[in-house]
N, C-alpha and C positions, 0 to 999 in steps of 0.2 A: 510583434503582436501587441505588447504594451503599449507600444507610439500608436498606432492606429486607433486601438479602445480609446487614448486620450483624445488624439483630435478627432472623434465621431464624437463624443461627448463635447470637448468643444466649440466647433462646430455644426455638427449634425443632431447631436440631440435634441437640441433647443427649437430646430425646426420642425420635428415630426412630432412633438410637443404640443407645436404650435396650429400643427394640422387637428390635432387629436383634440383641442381645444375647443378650435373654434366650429369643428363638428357637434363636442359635448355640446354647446351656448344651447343649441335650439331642441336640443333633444332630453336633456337630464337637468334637473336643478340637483337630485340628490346626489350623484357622486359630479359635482363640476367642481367644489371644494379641495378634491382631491388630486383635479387634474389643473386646478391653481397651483396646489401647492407643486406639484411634480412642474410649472411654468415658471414659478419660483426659485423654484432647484437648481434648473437649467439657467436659468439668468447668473446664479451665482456660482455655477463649474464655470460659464463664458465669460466671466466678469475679466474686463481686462481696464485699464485706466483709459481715460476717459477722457479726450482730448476736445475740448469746447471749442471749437471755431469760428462760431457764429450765436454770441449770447441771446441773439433774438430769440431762435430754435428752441431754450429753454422758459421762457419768460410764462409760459403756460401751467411750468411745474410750480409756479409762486402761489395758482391760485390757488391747488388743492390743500397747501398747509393751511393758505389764511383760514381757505373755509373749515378747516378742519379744527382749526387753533380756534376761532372765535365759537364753536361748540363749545370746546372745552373752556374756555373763559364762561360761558354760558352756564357750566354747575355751578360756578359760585355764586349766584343768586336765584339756584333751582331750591325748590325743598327736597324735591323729590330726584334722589342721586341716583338711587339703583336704575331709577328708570332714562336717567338721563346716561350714567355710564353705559347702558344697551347700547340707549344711541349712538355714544361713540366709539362703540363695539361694531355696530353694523357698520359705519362710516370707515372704515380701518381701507374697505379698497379704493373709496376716494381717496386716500392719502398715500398708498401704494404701487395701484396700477400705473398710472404716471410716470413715476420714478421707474417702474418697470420698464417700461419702454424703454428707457436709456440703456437696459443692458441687451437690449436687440442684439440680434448676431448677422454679421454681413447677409449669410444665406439665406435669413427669414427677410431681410432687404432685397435682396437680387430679385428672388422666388415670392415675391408679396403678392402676385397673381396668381397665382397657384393657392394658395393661403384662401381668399378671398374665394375664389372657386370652391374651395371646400365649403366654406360658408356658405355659400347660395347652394350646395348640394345636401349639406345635414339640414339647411330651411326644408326642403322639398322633401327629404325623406321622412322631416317630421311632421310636414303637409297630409302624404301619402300616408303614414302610419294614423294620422289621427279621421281623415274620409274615409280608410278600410275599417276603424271600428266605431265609426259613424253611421257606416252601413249595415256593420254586423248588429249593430244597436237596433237600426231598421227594421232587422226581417226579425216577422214573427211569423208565428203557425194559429190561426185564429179557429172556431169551435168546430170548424169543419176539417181540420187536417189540414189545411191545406196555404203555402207558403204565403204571405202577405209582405208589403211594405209599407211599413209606417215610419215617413220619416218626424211625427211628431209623438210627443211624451204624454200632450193630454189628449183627454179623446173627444170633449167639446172641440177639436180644432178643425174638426173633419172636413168641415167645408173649406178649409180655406188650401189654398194656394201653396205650393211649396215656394215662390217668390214669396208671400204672404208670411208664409211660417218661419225664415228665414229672417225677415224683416223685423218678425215681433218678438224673435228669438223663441220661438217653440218648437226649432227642431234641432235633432241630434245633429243637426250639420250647421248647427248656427254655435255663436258663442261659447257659453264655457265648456258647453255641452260636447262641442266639435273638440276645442282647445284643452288638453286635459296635462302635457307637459308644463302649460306657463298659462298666467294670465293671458287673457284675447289682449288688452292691451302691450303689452311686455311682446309678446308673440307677434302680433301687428308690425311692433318696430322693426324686429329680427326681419322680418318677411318685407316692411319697406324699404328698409336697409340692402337687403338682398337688390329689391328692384334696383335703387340705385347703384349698384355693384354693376350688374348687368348694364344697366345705362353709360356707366365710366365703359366697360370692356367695348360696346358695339364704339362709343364715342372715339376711344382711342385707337382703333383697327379701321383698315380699310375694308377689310372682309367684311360682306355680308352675313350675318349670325341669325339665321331661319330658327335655331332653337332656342339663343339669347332673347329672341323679340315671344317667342311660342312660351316661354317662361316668364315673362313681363306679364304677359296676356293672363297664365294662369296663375301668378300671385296677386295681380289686381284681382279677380275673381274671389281670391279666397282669403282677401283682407272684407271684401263685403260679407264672406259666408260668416268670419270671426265678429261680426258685430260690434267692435269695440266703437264706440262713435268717436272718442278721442285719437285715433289710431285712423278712421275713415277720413275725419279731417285733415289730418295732419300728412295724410299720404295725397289726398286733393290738393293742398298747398304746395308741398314740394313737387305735384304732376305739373301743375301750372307755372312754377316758377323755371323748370327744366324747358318747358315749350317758351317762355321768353328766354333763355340763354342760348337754344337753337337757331330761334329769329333773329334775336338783335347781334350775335355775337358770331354765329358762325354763318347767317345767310342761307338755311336749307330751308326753306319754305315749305317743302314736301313734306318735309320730316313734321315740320312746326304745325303743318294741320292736319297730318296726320294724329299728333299726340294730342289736339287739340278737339277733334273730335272725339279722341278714347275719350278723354278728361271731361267731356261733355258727358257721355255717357254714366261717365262715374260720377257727375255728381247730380245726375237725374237718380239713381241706383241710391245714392245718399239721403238724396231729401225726401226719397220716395219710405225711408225709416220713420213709421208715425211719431215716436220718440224724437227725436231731431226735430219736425216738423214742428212737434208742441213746444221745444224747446226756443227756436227761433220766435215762434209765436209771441211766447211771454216771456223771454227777453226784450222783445221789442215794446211789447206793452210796458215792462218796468222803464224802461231807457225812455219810449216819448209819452206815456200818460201816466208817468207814475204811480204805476200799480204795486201795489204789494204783492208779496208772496203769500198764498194760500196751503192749507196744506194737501192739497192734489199737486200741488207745485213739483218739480223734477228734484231728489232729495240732493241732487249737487247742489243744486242752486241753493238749497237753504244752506247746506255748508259751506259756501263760498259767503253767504251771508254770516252765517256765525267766524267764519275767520276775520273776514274784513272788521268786523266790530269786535273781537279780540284785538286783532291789529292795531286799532285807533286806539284804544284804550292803553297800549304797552307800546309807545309807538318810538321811541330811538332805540331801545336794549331788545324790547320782546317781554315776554315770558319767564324766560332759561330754557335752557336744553332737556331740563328734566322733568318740566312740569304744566307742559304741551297738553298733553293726555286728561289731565284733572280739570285744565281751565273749559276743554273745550267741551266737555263732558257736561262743565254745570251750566253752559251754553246752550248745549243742547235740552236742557233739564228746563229752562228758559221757556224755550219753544216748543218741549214735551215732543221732540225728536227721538223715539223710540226706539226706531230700528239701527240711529246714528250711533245711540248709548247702547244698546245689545250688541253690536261689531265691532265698538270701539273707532269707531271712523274717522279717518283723518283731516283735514281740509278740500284732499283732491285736487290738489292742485299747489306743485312742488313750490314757486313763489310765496305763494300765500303759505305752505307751511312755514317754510324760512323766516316770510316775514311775521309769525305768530310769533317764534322761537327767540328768532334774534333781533328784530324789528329793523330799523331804515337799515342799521349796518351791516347786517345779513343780507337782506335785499338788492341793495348796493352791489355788494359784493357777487354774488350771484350773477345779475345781470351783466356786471364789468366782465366777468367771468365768460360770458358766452358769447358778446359782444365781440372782444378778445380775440376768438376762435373764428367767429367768421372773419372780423377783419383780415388777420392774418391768412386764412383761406382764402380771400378773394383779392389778396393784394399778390398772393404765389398763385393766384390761380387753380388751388386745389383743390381739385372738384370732390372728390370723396370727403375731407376735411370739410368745407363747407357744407356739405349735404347732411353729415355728422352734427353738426352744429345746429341746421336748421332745426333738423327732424328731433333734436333734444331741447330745443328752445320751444316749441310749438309743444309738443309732448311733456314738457313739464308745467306749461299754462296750464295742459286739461286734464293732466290725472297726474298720480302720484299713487305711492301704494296704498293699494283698498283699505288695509286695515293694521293695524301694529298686534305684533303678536306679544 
């Protein structure tokens, strides 16, 4: 009885663990903590030595210390410690996770599809849970008794379109309003991710998957209802880049215009966001006539401006780690960015944080870093690894977290 309790612990704990995980990802921020720590646990009942084969295999676990380690080099010429020790407080499962991996256990190895299935199933059920109280948000009882639906929050929005209302983010089925687990950006990924999960499953089966492709259909659908424009784009690029891997690499042309016409569709659906539209706009105005920013201007864009010129100004070290917050602050105080300074807001844009923080050798690092990951992806051929890499290279160009707590 005892021998059995031991090897379900060390082998089977760590895998059901692993299920329970990556279900919590998309559904809980507030107890996932707990179900680290218990993915922790399991890594060290299974802990067994550790037999390197193939040094290449590890050369990924170098970058998480650098970047970890040159934060902490980074207090020493912060003022401000408390606020830089947070930061590498939060940063603990960059330095972590990683290394976790290594105490993987055979059966979470064997069984990685099953694993990954879960994951595109806790996406959906926190799809499904967050449109049924989207709708219940919807229905009211208006002065007559009598049942109505209103899928918007203001009531100036009456005329417009529920494609419209969606688009401008006024209704309970758009943005944060729909997304009430995670960030729409953060939840975008989980749900892009997901797509590409399904794309490896059909790609690797000879079976035809009627509800593998019925599932693609409905999380591209409900990456436009989440509004995240960082998240809209960054799932347009990896659509298009998967329709050239079908074409040039595998010869299904059917397949290649079939996603090629979804991808059209998506990114009429995209630019049809008056937001995007403005934004393209005056991008391009600043890039060929050199236009300034005004202040109806998109308030990224000024913060991409206030980073870039923190950036040049601290341009080999940065900043420091701890003193991010204050510089950008009186930046914004500069420009008389109001709502920058009430949220506390950050660059928005994971690069340009780094490079505020720790200037070209952050950045450096950083980018070596990601580079790194697809190489090695696309020299194994790994298509989930790869797709892992894009969708965090693209996704940390255009957002980064909202605001530092």
């Amino acid at each position: 009885m005892l021998l059995k309790i031991k090897n379900f612990f060390r082998s089977n704990f760590q895998y059901y663990i692993f299920i329970i995980l990556v279900l919590a990802i998309p559904l809980t921020k507030k107890y996932l903590p707990y179900v680290m720590f218990l993915w922790v646990l399991s890594g060290v009942i299974s802990i067994r030595s550790l037999k390197i084969k193939d040094y290449k295999s590890y050369i990924l676990l170098i970058f998480p210390f650098l970047f970890y380690l040159i934060h902490a080099i980074g207090l020493f010429y912060s003022d401000n410690l408390k606020s830089g020790l947070f930061d590498l407080e939060v940063k603990l499962s960059i330095l972590f996770v990683p290394f976790m991996a290594l105490l993987i256990t055979e059966k979470v190895r064997v069984n990685y599809r099953i694993v990954l299935k879960f994951f595109v199933f806790g996406n959906f059920i926190a799809s499904i849970v967050c449109l049924v109280f989207a709708f219940n948000n919807s229905i009211n009882v208006n002065d007559f008794g009598k049942i109505v639906f209103e899928s918007s929050r203001w009531s100036d929005t009456i005329n417009l379109s529920f494609f419209q209302l969606v688009n401008q983010r006024y209704s309970y089925f758009s943005y944060s309003y729909l997304s009430f687990f995670h960030h729409s950006t953060y939840f975008s990924v989980y749900i892009i991710f997901s797509v590409v999960i399904l794309a490896y499953l059909i790609r690797s089966s000879k079976k035809r998957h009627i509800l593998y492709y019925s599932l693609i259909l409905y999380f591209s659908i409900f990456i436009w209802l989440l509004g995240s424009r960082a998240g809209e784009i960054t799932y347009l690029i990896s659509f298009f880049s998967f329709f050239l891997i079908v074409i040039l690499q595998y010869k299904k042309y059917w397949i290649g215009i079939g996603v090629l016409i979804m991808g059209v569709v998506l990114t009429v659906l995209v630019l049809t966001n008056s937001q995007i539209n403005k934004n393209i706009k005056e991008t391009t105005n600043i890039i060929e006539n050199n236009q300034a920013l005004s202040k109806d201007s998109d308030i990224r864009l000024w913060l991409w401006k206030s980073g870039i010129e923190v950036f040049n100004d601290n341009l080999l070290f940065g900043v420091g780690t701890g003193d991010i917050d204050e510089v950008m602050k009186k930046k914004y105080q500069d420009y008389d960015l109001t709502e920058a300074q009430e949220h506390n807001l950050n660059a928005h844009n994971q690069y340009l944080d780094v490079a505020v923080k720790l200037g070209l050798v952050g950045l450096v690092l950083i980018f070596a870093w990601i580079i790194t990951i697809l190489v090695i992806a696309i020299r194994r051929k790994q298509f989930l690894f790869f797709y892992f890499g894009l969708i965090l290279f693209i996704i940390s160009m255009l957002n980064t977290i909202v605001h530092r707590i």
